[in-house]
N, C-alpha and C positions, 0 to 999 in steps of 0.2 A: 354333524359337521366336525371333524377333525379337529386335532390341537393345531396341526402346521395349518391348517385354511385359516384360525383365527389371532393366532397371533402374529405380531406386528413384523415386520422386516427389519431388517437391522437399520436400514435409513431414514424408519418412521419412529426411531428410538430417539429420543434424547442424548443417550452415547453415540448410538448414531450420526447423529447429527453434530454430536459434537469433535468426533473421530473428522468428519468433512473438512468443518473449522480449521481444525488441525493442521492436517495435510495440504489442506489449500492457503493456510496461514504459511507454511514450509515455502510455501511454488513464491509465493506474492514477497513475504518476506526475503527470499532468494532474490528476487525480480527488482525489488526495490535498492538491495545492495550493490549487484553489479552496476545495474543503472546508475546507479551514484558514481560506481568506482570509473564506469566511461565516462560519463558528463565531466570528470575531475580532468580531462583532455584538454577543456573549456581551455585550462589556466596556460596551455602547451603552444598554443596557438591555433589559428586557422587550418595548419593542416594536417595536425595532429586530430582535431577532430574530424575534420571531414575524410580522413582516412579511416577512423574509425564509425564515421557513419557508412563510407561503402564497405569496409568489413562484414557491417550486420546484415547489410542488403544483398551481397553478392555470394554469403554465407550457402557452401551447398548446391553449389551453381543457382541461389536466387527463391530455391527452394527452404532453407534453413529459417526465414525468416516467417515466413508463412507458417511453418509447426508451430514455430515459437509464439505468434499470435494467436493461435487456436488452443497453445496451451495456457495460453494467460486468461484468453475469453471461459472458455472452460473455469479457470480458476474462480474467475471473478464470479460468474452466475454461480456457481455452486457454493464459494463462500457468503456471496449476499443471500441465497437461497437459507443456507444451512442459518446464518442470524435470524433471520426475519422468521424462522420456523420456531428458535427456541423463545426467539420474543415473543411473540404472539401463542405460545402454551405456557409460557414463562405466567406472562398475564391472565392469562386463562385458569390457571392453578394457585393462584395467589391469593391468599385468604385475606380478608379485611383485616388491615393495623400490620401486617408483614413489609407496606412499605417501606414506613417511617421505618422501621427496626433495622429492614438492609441497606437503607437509606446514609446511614450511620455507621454500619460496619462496611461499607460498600469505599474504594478509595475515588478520588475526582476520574480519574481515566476509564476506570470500571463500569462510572454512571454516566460516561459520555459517552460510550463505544459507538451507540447505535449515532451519532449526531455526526461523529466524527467520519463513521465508515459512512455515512447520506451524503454527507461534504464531500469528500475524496471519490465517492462515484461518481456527482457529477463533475468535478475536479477534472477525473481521468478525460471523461470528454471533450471538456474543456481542452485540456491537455495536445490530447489527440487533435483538435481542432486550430488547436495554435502551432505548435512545431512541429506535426506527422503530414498534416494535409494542409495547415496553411491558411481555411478559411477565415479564420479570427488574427490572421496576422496583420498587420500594417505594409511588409514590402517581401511577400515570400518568396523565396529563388530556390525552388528544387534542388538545384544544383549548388547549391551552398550550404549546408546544414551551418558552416559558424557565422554566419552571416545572418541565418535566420535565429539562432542562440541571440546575437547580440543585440540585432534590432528589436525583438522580443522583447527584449526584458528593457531596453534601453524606456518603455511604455512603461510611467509611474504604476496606471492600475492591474497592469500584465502581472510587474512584479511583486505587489502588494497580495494579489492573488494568488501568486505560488508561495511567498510568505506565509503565510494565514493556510494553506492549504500543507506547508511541512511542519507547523506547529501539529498541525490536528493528524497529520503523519505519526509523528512523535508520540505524541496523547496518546494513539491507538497501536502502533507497536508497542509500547512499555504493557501495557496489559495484555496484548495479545500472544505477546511472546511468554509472556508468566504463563497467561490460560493454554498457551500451546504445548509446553514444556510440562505442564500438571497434566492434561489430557493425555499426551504419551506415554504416562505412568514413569515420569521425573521428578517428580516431588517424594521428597525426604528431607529430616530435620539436617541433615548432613549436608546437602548441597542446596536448599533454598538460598542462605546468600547468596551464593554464585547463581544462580536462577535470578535472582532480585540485581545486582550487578551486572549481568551480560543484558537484560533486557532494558536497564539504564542505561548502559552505556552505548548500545544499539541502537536505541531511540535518538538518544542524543546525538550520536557520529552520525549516522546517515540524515535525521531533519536538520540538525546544522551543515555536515555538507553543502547539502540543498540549497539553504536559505544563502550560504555564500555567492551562489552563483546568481542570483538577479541583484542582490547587495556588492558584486564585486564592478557588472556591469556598468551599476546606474554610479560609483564611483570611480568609473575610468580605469580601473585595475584589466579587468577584461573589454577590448574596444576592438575595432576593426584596422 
């Protein structure tokens, strides 16, 4: 047997795998800022948003919208994919008492990552199922995206849930953007602050954005 028949492919690597992370941390991390920077229409009024909900729809003659969701699903399976691959050899390679040891060099975001990214997957559905299609809403109107924003969140446990869901946003961007930026061969003692800064400040602007908008609704700042 061959050297090429036996060894591994570059996706059943660990760098491999971690190269994935990366790249689809790039798409998701993209995904998640624009998102913010539309939803910030919220504060514009009714039709400033729902001009820029048919923008996204009608993108491309109607086509544009449909890449973009294939490239998100895309993102998403390959990034949940590439975690759950290094977890599970992560554990697999792990010698007895290396816990506790990384346990302690390890920072809170670091050792939450996997809880945070379980939460936020099914978040997204959630998600999807309250403002995209409508099932989990209270009074959905197709034809109204700021109508459906505001009824939305005007539901205490609606809001509470996307609270709690751009905290653990937050959690899991601040490490993900360190480990994405070290992955891409970014790490040097010369710009790690700036690395440790851009990924604080990142986290924090896009999950507070966030958290503004069910907190601005359920205080009347944003209404119908």
């Amino acid at each position: 047997m061959s050297v090429a028949e036996t060894s591994p492919g570059f996706l059943d690597t660990s760098v491999g795998k971690k190269v994935v992370m990366a790249v689809t941390g790039i798409v998701l991390f993209g995904f998640v800022t624009v998102h913010m920077l539309g939803n910030l229409q919220a504060y514009m009024g009714r039709e400033a948003l729902n001009h820029y909900a048919e923008f996204l729809h009608t993108m491309v003659h109607g086509g544009g919208i449909w890449v973009f969701r294939g490239v998100m699903l895309a993102a998403v399976v390959l990034h949940g994919w590439a975690a759950l691959s290094l977890t599970l050899a992560n554990r697999a390679a792990r010698p007895v008492g290396y816990r506790a040891q990384q346990y302690r060099a390890a920072t809170f975001s670091s050792r939450t990552m996997r809880w945070t990214g379980v939460f936020l997957a099914f978040f997204v559905l959630y998600h999807l199922m309250h403002l995209t299609v409508g099932t989990c809403h209270p009074s959905f109107d197709r034809a109204d995206p700021y109508h459906n924003f505001v009824t939305g969140f005007q539901q205490p446990l609606a809001a509470a849930i996307y609270v709690v869901a751009q905290v653990c946003l937050g959690i899991h961007m601040w490490h993900g953007v360190w480990s994405m930026t070290q992955t891409l061969g970014w790490s040097h003692p010369r710009y790690d602050t700036c690395r440790k800064r851009f990924a604080y400040v990142m986290a924090i602007l896009v999950a507070g954005v966030n958290i503004s908008f069910p907190v601005a609704v359920l205080a009347g700042v944003i209404h119908l």
